[in-house]
N, C-alpha and C positions, 0 to 999 in steps of 0.2 A: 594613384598619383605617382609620379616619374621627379624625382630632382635628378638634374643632369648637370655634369659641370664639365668645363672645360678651361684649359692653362694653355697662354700661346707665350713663346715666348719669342721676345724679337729684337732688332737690330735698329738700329737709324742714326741718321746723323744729327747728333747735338752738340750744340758749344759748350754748354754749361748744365748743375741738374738744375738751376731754375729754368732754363730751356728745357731742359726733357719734362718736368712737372708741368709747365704748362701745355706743352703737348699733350701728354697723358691724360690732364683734366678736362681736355677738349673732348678726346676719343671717347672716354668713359662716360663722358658727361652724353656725347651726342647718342653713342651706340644702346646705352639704358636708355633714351628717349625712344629712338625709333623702334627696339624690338622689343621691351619689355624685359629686359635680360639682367643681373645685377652683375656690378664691373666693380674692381677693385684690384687696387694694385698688388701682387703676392709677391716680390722677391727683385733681388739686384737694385735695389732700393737706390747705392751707391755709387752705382758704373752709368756713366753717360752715356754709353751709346747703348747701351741693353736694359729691354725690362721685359720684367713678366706682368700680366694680367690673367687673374681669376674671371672668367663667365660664366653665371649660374642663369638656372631656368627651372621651374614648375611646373608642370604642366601634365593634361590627361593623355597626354599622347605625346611616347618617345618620340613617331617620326617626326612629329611637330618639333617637339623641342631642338631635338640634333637640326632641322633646318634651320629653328632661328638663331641657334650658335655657328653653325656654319656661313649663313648669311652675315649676324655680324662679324666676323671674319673677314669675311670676303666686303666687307665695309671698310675697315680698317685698313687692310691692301691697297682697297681701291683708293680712297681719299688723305693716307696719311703717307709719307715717305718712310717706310717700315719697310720689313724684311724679316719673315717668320723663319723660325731658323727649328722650332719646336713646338708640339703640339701634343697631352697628354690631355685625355677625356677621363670622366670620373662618374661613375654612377650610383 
């Protein structure tokens, strides 16, 4: 069994944190959908334009996992106005 995690942490433009919360509850909300992954917010809780996100994953096979964290990633890039600015992996 493999847990693997991973912490992005990133940039974007918001007006207010009830704007940046509902953003975040979007991403997390959608990216646990499509990959199976658990998302949760870990830190910057307070700054509007920055946050961090924990991604966890389970699985019998690291290279599986590391692509479904790297994919959603590369989800979150694609579909949200963000800007990764950091990226620490966890095993």
């Amino acid at each position: 069994m493999i847990l693997l995690g991973l912490e992005i942490k990133f940039m974007f433009a918001s007006d207010s944190l009830k704007d940046k919360r509902r953003i975040l509850q979007s991403m997390m909300k959608k990216v646990s959908a499509k990959y199976g992954v658990t998302v949760a917010e870990t830190g910057d809780y307070d700054l509007i334009n920055q946050a961090k996100l924990g991604i966890g994953i389970v699985s019998n096979s690291y290279s599986f996992a590391e692509k479904m964290l790297n994919k959603a990633v590369d989800f979150c890039e694609d579909h949200y106005p963000i800007e990764v600015i950091a990226q620490d992996w966890y095993e």
